[in-house]
C-alpha positions in Angstrom: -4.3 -13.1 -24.4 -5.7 -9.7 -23.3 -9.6 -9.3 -23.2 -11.1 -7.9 -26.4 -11.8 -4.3 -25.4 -14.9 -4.5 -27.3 -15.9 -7.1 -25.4 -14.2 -6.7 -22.4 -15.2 -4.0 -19.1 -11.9 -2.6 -18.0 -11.3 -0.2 -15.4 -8.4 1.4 -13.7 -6.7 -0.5 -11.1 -6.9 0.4 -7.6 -4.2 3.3 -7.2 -1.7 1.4 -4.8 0.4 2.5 -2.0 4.7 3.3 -1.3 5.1 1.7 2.0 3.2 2.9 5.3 2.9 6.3 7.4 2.8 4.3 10.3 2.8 0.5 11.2 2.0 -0.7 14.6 0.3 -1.6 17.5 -2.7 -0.6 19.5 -3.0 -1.4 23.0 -4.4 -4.5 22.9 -1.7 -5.5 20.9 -3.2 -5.8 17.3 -2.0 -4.0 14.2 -2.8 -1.3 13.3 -1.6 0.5 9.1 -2.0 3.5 8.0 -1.2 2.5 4.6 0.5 5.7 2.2 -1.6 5.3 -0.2 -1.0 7.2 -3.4 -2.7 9.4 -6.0 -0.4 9.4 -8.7 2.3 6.3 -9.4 4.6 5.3 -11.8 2.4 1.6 -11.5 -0.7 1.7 -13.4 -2.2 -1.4 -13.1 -5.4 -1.6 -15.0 -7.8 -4.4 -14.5 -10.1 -6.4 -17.7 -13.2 -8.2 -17.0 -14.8 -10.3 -19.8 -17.4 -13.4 -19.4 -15.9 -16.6 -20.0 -16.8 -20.7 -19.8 -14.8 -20.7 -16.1 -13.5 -18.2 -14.0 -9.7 -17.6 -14.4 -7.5 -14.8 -13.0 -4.2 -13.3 -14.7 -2.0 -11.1 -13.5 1.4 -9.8 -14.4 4.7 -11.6 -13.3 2.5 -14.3 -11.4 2.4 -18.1 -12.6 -1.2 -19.2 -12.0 -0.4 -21.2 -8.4 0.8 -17.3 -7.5 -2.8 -15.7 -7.6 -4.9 -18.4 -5.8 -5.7 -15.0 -3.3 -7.0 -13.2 -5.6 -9.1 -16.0 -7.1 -10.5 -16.6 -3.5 -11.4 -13.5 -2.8 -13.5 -13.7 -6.5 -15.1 -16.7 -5.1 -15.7 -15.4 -1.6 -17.8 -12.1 -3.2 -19.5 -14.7 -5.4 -21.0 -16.7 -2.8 -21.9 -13.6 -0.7 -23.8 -11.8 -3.3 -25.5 -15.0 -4.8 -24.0 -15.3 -8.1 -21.5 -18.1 -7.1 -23.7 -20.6 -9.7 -22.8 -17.5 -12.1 -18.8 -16.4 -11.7 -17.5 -17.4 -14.7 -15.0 -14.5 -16.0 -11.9 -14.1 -17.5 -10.3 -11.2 -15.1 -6.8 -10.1 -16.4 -4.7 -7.3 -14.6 -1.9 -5.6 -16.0 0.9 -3.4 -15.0 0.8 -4.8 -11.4 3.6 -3.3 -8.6 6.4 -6.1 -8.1 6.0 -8.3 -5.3 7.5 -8.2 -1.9 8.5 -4.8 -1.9 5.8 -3.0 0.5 4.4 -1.7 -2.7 1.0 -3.6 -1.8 1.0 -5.9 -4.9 -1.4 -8.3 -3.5 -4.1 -5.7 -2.3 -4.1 -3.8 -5.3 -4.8 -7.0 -7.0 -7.6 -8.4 -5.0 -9.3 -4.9 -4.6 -8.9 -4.3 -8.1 -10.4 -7.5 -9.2 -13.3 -7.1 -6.6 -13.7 -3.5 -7.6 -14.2 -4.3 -11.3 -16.5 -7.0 -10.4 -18.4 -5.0 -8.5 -18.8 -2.4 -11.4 -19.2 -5.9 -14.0 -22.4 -6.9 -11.7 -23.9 -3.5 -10.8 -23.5 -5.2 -6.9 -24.1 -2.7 -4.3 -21.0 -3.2 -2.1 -19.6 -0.9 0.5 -16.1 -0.1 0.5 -15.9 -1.7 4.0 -17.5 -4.8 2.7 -14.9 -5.6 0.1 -11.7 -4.5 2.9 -13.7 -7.0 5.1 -13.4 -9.7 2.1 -9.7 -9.1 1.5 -8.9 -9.7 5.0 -10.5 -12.8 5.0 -8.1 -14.0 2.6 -4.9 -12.2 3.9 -3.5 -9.8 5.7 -4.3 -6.4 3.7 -4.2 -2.8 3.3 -6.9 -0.2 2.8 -6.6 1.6 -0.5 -10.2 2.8 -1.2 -9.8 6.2 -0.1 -6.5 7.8 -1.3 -7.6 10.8 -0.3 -7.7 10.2 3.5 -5.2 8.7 5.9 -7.3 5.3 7.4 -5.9 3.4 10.3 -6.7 -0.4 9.3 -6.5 -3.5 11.2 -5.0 -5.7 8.3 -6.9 -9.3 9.7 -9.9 -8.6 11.3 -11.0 -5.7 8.6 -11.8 -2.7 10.8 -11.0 0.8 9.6 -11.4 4.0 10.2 -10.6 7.2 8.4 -8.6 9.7 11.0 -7.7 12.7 8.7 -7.2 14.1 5.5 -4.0 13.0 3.4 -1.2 15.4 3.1 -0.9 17.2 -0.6 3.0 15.8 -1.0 5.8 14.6 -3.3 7.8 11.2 -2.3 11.3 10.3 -3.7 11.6 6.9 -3.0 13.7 4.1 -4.1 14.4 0.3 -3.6 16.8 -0.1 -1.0 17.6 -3.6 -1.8 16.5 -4.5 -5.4 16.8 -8.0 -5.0 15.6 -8.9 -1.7 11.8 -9.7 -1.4 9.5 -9.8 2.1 6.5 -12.1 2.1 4.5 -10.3 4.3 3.2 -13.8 6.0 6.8 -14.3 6.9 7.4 -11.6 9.2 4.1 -11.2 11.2 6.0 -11.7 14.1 6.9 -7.8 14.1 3.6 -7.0 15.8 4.8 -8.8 18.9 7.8 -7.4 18.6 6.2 -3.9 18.2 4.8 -4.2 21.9 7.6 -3.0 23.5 6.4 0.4 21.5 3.0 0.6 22.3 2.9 3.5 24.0 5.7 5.4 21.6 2.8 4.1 18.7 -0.2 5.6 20.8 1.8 8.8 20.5 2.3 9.0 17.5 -1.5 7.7 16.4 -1.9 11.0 18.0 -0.1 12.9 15.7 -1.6 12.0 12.8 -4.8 12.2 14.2 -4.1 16.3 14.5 -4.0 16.3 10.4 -1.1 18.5 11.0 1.1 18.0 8.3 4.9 18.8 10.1 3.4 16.2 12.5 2.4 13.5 10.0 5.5 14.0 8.6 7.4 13.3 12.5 5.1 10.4 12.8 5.5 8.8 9.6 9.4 9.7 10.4 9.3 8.2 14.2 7.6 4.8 12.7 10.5 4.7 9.9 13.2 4.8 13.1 11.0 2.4 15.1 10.6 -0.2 12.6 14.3 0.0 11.1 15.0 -1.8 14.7 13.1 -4.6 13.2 13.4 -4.8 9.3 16.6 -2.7 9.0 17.3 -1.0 5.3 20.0 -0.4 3.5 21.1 3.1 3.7 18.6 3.6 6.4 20.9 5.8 8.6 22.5 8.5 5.5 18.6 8.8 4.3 17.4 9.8 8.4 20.5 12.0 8.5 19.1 14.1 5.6 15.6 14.4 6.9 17.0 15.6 10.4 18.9 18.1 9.0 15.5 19.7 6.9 13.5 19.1 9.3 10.7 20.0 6.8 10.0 16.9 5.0 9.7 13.2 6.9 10.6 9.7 5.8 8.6 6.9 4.7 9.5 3.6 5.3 7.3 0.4 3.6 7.4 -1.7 7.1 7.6 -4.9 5.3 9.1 -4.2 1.9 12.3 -2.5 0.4 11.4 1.3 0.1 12.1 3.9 1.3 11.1 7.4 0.7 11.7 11.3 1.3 8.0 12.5 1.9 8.0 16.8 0.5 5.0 18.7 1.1 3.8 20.6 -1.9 4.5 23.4 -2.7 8.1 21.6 -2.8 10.9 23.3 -1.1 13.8 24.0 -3.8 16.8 23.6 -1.5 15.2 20.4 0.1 14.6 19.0 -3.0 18.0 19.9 -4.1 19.9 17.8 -1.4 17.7 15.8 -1.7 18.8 14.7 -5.7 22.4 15.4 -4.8 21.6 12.3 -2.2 20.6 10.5 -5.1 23.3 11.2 -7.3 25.9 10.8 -4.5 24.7 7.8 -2.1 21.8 5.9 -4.1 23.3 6.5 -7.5 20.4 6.4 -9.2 17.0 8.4 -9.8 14.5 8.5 -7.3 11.1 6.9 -8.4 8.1 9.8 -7.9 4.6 9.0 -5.9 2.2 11.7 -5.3 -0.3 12.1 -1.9 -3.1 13.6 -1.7 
């Protein structure tokens, strides 16, 4: 049963993210994501909070075993801000991405039910303080600042912010429907990212410039570099395209399904009309829309 909204404090759901401008390594060999996270998305997960006899988490298209994170993460805020005696809620989230599709699923959830327990409590909690939570409990992306591209380690819960995000449109689509990637399954790619390290210092560098036809190559370059590893279906046709425009870059989600033409706005009408013919032709279907930005 949904909270009473008379009763209830609900507030909107962290905004989520399609996939990553970059995933890799630094030179010491830890990872390093710059999360895409998004502004506008066709996943509005909103999050309830209402007081309860114990404290119970429920979340869309998860059994109860599923969202033992997210209930951690509850507990581990709890007993650093002193009301662990005092944590019984009844926190319900709705409209959640689908899981193991580089969507972030698991991140929105636990910063949305941190975020709205943080509002609940009137706690005075930095934005690095809850990242620094989530990573205790898994390995996590930073989506507290939509507006900004942040290079995150996703364990040890450092962060940085390195430029403004790009004003863009991005087409994207599931490139396998029914395939799912548990991210815990394929940590092994940072090892195997280390023959790259240098290639990823380059194109840290890129970003870094807040140019946007250079975001666009490194988000584009990271997408190549990672298909080595996690290859996608119709990886090679969707490339092709962004070659030939050269304007608008690729974004890949390095440990999930999606991928997706990133356009800068204002939107270029011949782009975005190959782009739909390579919809209608090759994914024969219509593309899903995120906004940056």
């Amino acid at each position: 049963m949904t909270p009473n909204p008379d009763q209830a404090n609900s507030t909107l759901s962290i905004g989520g993210k399609l996939g990553e401008w970059v995933q890799g390594i630094d030179r010491s060999g830890a990872p390093v994501i710059y999360s895409l996270t998004v502004t506008r998305s066709p996943f509005k997960a909103r999050t309830f909070v209402e007081r309860s006899d114990a404290l119970s988490v429920l979340i869309d298209r998860e059994t109860p075993e599923d969202h033992s994170k997210t209930r951690r993460a509850i507990l581990e805020l709890a007993d650093m801000y002193g009301f662990a005696h005092d944590c019984n809620y009844r926190i319900v989230i709705r409209g959640s991405p689908p899981r193991g599709k580089g969507l972030g699923s698991s991140s929105i959830d636990i910063a949305s039910a941190l975020s709205a327990l943080r509002e609940e409590r009137a706690l005075s909690v930095s934005k690095t303080d809850l990242y620094k939570i989530m990573c205790k409990v898994e390995r996590s992306d930073y989506l507290f600042d939509p507006q900004s591209i942040v290079a995150a380690n996703p364990v040890d819960g450092t962060h940085a912010v390195v430029t403004r995000a790009p004003e863009c449109c991005v087409l994207a689509w599931d490139t396998e429907p029914e395939k799912f990637v548990k991210t815990e399954a394929v940590t092994h790619l940072d090892s195997c990212r280390k023959p790259y390290e240098r290639e990823y210092s380059d194109i840290f560098e890129m970003i870094a410039t807040g140019d946007i036809s250079l975001i666009l190559r490194a988000a584009t370059r990271s997408a190549e570099l990672n298909d080595r590893l996690l290859p996608k279906v119709g990886f090679d046709a969707a490339r092709k395209l962004v070659k030939e425009l050269r304007d608008i870059g690729l974004v890949s989600a390095h440990t999930g399904t999606w991928l997706g033409f990133v356009l800068p706005r204002p939107i270029d009408e011949d782009a975005l009309c190959r782009i739909s013919e390579f919809f209608s032709q090759c994914v024969k279907r219509e593309p899903t829309r995120f906004e940056t930005g």
